[in-house]
DOMI-609474 format. One record per residue: residue number from 1; x, y, z of N, C-alpha, C, O in turn. Coordinates in steps of 0.02 Angstrom, whole numbers, always signed. Layout:
N
seq|neast|nnorth|nup|caeast|canorth|caup|ceast|cnorth|cup|oeast|onorth|oup
NUM|X|Y|Z|X|Y|Z|X|Y|Z|X|Y|Z
...
//
This chain:
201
seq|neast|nnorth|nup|caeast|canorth|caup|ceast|cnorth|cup|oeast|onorth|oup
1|+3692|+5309|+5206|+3757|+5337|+5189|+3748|+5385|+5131|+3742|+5372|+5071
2|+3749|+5438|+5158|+3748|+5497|+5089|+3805|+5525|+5052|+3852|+5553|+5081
3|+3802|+5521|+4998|+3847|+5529|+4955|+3849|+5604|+4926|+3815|+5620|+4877
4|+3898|+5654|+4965|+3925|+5704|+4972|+3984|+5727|+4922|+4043|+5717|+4935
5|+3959|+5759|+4863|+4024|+5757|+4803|+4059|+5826|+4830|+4114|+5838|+4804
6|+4036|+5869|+4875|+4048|+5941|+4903|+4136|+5911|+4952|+4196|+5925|+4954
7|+4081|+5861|+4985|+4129|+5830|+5061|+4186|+5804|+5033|+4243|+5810|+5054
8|+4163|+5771|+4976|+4216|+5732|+4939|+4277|+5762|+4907|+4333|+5742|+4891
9|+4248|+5809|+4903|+4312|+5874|+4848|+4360|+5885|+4884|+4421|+5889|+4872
10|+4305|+5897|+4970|+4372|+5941|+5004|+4398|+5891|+5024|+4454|+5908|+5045
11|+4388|+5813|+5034|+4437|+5800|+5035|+4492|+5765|+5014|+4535|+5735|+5048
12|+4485|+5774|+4936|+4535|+5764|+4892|+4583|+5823|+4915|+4640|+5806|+4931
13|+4565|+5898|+4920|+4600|+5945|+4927|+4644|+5958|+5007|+4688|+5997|+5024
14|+4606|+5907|+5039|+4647|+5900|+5123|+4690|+5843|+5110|+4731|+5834|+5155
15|+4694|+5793|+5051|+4733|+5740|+5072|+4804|+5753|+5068|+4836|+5788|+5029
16|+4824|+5707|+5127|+4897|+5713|+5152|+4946|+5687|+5041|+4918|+5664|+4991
17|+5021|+5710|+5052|+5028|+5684|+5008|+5054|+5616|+5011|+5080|+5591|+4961
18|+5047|+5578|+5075|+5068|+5506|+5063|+5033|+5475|+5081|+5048|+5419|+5103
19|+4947|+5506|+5077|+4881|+5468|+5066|+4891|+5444|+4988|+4889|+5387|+4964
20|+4902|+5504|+4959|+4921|+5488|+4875|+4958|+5446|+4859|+4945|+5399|+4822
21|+5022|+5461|+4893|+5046|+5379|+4855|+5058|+5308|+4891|+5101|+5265|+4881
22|+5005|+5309|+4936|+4988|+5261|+4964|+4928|+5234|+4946|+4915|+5179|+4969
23|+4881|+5267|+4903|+4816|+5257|+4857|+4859|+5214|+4775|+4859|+5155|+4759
24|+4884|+5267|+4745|+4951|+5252|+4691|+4975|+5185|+4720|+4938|+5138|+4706
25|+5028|+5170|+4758|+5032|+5112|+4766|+5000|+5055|+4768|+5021|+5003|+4743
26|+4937|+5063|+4802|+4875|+5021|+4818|+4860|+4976|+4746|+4864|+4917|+4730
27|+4843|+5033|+4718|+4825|+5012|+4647|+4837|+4965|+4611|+4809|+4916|+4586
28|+4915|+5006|+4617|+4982|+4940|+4565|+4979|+4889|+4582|+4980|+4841|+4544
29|+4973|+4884|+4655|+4983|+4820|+4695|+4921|+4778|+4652|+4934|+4745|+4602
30|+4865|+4783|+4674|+4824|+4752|+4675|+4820|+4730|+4568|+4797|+4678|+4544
31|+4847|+4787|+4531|+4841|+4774|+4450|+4901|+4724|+4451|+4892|+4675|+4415
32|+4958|+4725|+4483|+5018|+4667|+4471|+4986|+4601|+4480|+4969|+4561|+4436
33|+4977|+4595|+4562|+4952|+4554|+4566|+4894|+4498|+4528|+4896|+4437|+4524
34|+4840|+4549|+4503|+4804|+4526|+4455|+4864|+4485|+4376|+4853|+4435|+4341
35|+4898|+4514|+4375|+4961|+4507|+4317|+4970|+4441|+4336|+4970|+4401|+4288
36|+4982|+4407|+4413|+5030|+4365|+4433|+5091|+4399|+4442|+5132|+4354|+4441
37|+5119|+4450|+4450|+5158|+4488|+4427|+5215|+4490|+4516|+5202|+4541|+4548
38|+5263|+4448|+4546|+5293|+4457|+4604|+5293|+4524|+4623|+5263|+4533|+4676
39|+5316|+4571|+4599|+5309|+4630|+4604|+5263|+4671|+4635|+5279|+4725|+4659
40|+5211|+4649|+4636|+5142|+4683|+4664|+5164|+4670|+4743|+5131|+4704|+4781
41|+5222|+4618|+4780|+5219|+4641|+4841|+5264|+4692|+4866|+5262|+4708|+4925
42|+5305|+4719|+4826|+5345|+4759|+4838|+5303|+4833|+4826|+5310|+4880|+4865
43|+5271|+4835|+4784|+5215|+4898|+4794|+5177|+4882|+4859|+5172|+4922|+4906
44|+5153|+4826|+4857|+5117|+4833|+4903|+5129|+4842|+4989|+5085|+4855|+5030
45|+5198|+4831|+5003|+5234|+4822|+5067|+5245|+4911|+5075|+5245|+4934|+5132
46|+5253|+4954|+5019|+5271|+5021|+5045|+5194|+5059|+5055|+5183|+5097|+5102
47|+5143|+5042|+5004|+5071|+5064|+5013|+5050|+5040|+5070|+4991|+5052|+5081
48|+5077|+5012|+5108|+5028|+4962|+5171|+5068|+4993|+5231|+5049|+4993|+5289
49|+5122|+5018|+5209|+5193|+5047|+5279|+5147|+5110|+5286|+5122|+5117|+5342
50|+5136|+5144|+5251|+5075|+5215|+5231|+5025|+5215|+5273|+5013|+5249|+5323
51|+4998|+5172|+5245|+4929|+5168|+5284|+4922|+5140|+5356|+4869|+5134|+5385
52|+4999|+5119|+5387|+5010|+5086|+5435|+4983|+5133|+5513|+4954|+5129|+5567
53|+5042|+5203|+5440|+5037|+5264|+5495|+4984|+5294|+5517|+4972|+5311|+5575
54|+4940|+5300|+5453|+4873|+5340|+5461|+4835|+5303|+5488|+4816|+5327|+5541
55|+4808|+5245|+5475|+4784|+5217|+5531|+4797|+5236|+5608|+4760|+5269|+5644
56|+4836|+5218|+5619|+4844|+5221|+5678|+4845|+5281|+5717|+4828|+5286|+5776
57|+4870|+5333|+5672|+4847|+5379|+5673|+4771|+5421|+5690|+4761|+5475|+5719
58|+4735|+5384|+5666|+4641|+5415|+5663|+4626|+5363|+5708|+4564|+5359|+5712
59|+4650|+5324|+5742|+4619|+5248|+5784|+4598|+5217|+5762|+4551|+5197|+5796
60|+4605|+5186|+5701|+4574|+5124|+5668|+4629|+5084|+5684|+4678|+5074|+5648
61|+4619|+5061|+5740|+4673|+5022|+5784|+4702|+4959|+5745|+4758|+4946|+5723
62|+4613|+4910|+5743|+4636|+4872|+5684|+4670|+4864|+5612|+4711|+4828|+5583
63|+4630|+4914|+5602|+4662|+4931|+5526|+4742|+4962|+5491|+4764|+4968|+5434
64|+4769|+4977|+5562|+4842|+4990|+5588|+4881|+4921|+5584|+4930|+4912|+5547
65|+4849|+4866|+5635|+4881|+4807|+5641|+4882|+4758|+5576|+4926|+4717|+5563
66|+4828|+4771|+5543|+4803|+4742|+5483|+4852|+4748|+5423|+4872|+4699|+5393
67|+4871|+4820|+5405|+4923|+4842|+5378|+5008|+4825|+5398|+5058|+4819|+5362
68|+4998|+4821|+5458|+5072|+4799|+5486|+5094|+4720|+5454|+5146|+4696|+5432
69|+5013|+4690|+5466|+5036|+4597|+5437|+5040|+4605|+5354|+5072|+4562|+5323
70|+5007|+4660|+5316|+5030|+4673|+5256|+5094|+4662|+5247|+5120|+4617|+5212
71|+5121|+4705|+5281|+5190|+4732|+5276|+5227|+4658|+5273|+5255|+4636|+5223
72|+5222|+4626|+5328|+5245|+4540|+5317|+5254|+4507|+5271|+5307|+4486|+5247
73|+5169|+4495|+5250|+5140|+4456|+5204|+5183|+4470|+5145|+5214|+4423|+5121
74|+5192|+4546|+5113|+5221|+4552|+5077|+5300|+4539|+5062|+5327|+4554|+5009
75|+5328|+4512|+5110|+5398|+4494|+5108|+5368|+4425|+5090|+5376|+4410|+5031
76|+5332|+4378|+5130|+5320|+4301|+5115|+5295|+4318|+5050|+5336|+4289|+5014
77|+5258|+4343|+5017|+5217|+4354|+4967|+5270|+4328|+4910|+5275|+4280|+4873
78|+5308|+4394|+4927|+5375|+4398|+4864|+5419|+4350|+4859|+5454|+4343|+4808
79|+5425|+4303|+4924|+5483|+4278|+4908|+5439|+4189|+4890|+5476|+4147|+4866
80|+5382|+4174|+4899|+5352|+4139|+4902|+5332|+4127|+4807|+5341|+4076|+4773
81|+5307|+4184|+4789|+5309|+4206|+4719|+5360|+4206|+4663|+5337|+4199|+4606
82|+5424|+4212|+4669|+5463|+4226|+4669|+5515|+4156|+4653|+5547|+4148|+4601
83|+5512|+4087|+4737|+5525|+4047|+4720|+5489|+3997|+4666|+5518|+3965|+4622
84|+5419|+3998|+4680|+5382|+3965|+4630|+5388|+3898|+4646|+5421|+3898|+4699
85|+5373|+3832|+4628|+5359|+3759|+4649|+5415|+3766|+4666|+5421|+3728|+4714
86|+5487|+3804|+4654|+5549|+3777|+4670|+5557|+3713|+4607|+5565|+3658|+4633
87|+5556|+3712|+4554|+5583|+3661|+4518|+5574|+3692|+4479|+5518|+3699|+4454
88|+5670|+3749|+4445|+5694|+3789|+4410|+5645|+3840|+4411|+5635|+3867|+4466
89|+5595|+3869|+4336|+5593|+3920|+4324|+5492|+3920|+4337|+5458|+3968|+4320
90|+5465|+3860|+4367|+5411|+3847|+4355|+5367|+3910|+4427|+5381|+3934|+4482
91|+5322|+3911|+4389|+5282|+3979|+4437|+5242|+3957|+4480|+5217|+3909|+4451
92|+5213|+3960|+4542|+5179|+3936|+4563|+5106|+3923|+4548|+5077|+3970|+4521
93|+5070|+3871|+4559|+5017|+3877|+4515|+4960|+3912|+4555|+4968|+3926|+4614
94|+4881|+3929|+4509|+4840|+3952|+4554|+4797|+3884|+4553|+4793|+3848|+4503
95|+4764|+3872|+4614|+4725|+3815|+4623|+4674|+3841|+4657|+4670|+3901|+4672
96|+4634|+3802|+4668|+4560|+3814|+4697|+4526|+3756|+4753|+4541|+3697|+4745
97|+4496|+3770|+4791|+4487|+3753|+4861|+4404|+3722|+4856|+4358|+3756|+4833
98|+4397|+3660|+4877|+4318|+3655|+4901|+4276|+3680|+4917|+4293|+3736|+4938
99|+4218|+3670|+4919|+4168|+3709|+4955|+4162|+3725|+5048|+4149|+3771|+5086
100|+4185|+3645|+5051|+4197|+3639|+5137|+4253|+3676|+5166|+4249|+3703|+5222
101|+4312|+3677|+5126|+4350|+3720|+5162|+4340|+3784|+5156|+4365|+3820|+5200
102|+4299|+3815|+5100|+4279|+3892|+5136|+4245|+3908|+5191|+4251|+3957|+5227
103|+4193|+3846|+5197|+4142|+3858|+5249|+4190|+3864|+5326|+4186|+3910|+5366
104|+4241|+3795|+5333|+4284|+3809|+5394|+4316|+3878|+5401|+4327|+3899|+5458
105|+4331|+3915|+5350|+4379|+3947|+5351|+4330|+4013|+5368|+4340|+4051|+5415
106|+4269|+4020|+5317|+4222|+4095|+5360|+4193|+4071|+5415|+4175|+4113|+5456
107|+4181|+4003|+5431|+4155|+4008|+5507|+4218|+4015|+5557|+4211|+4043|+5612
108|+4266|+3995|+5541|+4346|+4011|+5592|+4330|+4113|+5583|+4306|+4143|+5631
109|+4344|+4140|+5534|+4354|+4206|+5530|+4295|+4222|+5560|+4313|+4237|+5617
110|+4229|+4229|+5559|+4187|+4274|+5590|+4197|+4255|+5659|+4207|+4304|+5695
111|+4199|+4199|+5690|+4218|+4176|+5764|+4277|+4246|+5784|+4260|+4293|+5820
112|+4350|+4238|+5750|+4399|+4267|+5779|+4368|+4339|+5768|+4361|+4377|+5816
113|+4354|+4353|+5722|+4308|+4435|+5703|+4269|+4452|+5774|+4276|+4508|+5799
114|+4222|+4397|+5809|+4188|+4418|+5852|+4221|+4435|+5912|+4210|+4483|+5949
115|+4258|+4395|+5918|+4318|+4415|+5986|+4360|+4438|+5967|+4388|+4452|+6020
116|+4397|+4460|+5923|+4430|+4538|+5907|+4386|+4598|+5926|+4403|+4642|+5965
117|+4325|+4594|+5892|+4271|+4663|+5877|+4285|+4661|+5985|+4321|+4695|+6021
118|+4240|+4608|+5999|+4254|+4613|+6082|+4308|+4647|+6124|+4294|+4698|+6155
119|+4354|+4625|+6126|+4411|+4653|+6140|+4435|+4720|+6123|+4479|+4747|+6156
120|+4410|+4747|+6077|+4427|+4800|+6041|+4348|+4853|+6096|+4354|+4906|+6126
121|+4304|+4822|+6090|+4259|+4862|+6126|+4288|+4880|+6197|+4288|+4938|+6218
122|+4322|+4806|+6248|+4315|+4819|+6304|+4367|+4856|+6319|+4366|+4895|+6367
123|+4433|+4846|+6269|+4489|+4872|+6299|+4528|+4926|+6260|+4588|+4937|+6271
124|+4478|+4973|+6198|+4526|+5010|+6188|+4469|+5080|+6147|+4408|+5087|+6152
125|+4488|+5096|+6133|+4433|+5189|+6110|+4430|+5169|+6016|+4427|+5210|+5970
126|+4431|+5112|+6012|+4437|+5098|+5914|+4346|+5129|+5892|+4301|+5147|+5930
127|+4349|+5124|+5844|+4284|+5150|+5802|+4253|+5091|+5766|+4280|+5043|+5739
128|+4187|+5108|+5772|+4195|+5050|+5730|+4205|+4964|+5748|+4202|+4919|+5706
129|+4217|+4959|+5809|+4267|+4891|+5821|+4213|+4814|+5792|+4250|+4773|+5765
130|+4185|+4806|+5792|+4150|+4746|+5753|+4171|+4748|+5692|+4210|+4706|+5669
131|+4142|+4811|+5651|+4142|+4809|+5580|+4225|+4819|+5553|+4238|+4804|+5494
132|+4287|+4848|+5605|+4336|+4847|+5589|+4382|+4791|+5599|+4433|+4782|+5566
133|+4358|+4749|+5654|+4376|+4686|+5671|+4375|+4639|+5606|+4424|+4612|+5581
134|+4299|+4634|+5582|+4264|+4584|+5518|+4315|+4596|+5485|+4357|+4552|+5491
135|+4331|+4638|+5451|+4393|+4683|+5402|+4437|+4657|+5403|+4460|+4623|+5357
136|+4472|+4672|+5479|+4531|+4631|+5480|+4541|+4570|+5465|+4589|+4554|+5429
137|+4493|+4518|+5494|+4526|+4485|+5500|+4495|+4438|+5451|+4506|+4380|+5466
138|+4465|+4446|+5405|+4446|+4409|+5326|+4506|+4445|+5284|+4518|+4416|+5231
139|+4547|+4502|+5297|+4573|+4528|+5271|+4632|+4485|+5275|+4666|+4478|+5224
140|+4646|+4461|+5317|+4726|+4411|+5353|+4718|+4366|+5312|+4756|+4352|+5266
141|+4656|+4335|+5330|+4634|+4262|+5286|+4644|+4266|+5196|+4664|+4218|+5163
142|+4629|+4321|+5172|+4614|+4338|+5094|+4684|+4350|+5067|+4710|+4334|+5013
143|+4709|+4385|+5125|+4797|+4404|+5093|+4836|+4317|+5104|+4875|+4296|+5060
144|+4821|+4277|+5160|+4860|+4228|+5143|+4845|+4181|+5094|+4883|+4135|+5077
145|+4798|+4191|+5074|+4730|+4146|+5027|+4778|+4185|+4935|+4787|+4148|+4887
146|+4797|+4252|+4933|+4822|+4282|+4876|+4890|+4245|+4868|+4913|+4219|+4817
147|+4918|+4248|+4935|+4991|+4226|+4922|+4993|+4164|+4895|+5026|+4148|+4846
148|+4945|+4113|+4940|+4952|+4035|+4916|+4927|+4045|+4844|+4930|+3989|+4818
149|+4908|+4084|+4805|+4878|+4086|+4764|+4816|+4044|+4756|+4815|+4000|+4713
150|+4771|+4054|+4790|+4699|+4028|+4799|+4628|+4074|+4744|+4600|+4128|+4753
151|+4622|+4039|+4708|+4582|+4071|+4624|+4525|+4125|+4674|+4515|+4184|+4657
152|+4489|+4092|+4742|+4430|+4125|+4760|+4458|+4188|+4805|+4412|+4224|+4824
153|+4520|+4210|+4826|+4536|+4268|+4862|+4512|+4322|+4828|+4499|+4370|+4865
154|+4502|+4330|+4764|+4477|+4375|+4735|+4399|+4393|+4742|+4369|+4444|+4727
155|+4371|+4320|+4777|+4304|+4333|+4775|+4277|+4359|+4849|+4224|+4390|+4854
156|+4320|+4343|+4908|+4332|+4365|+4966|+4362|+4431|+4968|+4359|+4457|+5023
157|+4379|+4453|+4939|+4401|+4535|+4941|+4361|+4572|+4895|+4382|+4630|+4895
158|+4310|+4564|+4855|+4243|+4600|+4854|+4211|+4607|+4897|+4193|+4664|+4911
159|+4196|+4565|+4928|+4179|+4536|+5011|+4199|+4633|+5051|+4170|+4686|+5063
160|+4265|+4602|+5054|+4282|+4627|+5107|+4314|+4721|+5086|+4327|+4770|+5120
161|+4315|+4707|+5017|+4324|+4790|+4993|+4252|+4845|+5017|+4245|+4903|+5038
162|+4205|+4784|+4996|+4146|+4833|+5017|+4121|+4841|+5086|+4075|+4877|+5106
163|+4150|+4810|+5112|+4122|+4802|+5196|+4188|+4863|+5211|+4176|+4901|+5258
164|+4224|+4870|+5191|+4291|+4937|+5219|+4272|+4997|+5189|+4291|+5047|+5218
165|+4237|+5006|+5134|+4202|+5075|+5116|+4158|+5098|+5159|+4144|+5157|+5166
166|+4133|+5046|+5193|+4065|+5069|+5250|+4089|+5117|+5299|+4075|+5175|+5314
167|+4152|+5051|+5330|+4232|+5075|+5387|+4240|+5152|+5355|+4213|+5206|+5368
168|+4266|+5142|+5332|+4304|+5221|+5298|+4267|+5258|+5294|+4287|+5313|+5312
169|+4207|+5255|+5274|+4138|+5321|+5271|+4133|+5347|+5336|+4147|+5406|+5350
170|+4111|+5299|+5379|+4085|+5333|+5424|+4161|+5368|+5486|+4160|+5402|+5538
171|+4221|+5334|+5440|+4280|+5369|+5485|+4327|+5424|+5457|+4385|+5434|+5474
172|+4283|+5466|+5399|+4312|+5520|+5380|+4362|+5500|+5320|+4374|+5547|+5282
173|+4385|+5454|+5307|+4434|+5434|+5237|+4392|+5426|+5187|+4366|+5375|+5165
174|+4387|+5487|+5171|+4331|+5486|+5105|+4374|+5476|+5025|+4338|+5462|+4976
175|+4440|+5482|+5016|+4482|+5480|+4973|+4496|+5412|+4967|+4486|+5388|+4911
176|+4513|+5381|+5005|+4508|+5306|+5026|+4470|+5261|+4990|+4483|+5209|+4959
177|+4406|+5302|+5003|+4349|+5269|+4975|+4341|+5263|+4918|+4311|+5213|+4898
178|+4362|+5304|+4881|+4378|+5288|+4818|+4446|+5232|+4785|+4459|+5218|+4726
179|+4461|+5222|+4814|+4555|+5187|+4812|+4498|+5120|+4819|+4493|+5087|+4768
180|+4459|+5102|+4875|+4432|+5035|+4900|+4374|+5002|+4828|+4371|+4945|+4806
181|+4321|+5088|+4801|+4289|+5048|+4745|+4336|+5029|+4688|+4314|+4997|+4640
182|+4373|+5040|+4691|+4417|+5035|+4636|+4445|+4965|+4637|+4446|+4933|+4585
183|+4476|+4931|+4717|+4492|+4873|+4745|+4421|+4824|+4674|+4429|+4798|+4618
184|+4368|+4835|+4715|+4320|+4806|+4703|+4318|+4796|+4635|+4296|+4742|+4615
185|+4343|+4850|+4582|+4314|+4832|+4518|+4391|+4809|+4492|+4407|+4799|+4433
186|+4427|+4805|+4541|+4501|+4786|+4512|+4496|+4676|+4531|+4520|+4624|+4509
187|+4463|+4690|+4569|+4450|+4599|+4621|+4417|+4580|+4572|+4447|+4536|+4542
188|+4366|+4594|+4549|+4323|+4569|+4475|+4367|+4547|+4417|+4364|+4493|+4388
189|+4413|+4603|+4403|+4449|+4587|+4362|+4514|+4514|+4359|+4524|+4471|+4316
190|+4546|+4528|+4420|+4585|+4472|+4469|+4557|+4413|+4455|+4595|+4378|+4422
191|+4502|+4386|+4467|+4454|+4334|+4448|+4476|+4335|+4402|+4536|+4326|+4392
192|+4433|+4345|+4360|+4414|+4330|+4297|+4491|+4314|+4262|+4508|+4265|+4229
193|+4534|+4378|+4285|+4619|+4344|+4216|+4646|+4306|+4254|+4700|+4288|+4231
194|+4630|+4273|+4326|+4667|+4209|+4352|+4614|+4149|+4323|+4634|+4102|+4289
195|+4542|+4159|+4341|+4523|+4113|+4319|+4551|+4081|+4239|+4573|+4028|+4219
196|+4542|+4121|+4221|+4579|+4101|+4130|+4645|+4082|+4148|+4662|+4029|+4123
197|+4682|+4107|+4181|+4765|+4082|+4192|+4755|+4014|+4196|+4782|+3972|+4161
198|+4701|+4001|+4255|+4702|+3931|+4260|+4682|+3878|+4219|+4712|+3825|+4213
199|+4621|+3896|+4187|+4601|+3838|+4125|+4634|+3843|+4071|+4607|+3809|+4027
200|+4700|+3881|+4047|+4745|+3898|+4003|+4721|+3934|+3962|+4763|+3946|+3919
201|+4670|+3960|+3950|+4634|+4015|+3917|+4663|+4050|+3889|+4634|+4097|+3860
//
């Protein structure tokens, strides 16, 4: 993968303007969220409507549908956030998961990943379809894993930020690509100020 600062310019200078604030949104989302902040799904439900289009748009078929369960997630997100334990003003807490249940949970996702990527080969013109499949659908898992507020979603979307820079390289969203390292050094951060949320730090 060669890293083209020429390729890259132009296409900062081709991007649509609601690549921009669908990058802009991205961001917030993902810095609220790090906050704990309910709010981050309401950024995040209009950044994900964005990218719904363009996707689908360039045939990242998956990555169309992927964005659409955004769009969802982010209503459950908010209102899930929002209610909190439900006893008055208390927030929901972040908790953390065994070792065994991650293992069920990436051997469930690469399974459905493999018969998505499949399906996507036999029955439709997608790009990519394995590596956009993987994407997706650790991506489903990580967003419901954020909402429950699960401490390691942050560590699954390093995961999966860098496996979508690959996606995006080789499918022309080179602007993108920058929005995704950013994911990555924003998920580091996510960690680390939930982890402290949680030991009261």
């Amino acid at each position: 993968m060669n890293f083209d600062l020429a390729l890259l310019f132009d296409a900062f200078l081709a991007m649509s303007k609601w690549e921009i604030v669908a990058v802009i949104l991205g961001i917030l989302y993902v810095i609220l969220a790090a906050k704990e902040s309910a709010w981050c799904w309401v950024s995040g439900f209009f950044s994900t409507l964005i990218y719904t289009i363009l996707f689908w748009e360039g045939q990242l078929l998956s990555s169309a549908l992927l964005n659409f369960y955004y769009m969802g997630m982010s209503i459950y997100g908010f209102i899930l956030w929002k209610r909190g334990t439900g006893k008055g003003d208390e927030e929901l807490p972040i908790t953390s998961w065994p070792l065994s249940k991650h293992i069920i949970g990436i051997v469930i996702a690469m399974l459905f990943g493999l018969v998505v990527g499949y399906l996507l080969t036999t029955y439709t013109s997608a790009r990519l379809p394995y590596l956009d499949a993987t994407v997706m659908v650790f991506s489903i898992f990580a967003t419901w894993m954020l909402a429950q507020k699960i401490l390691a979603n942050w560590l699954y979307w390093i995961f999966i930020d860098t496996a979508a820079i690959t996606l995006y390289w080789s499918t022309g969203y080179y602007v993108t690509i920058i929005l995704f390292m950013v994911y990555v050094m924003l998920s580091v951060y996510g960690y680390i100020s939930w982890r402290k949320s949680k030991s009261g730090v």
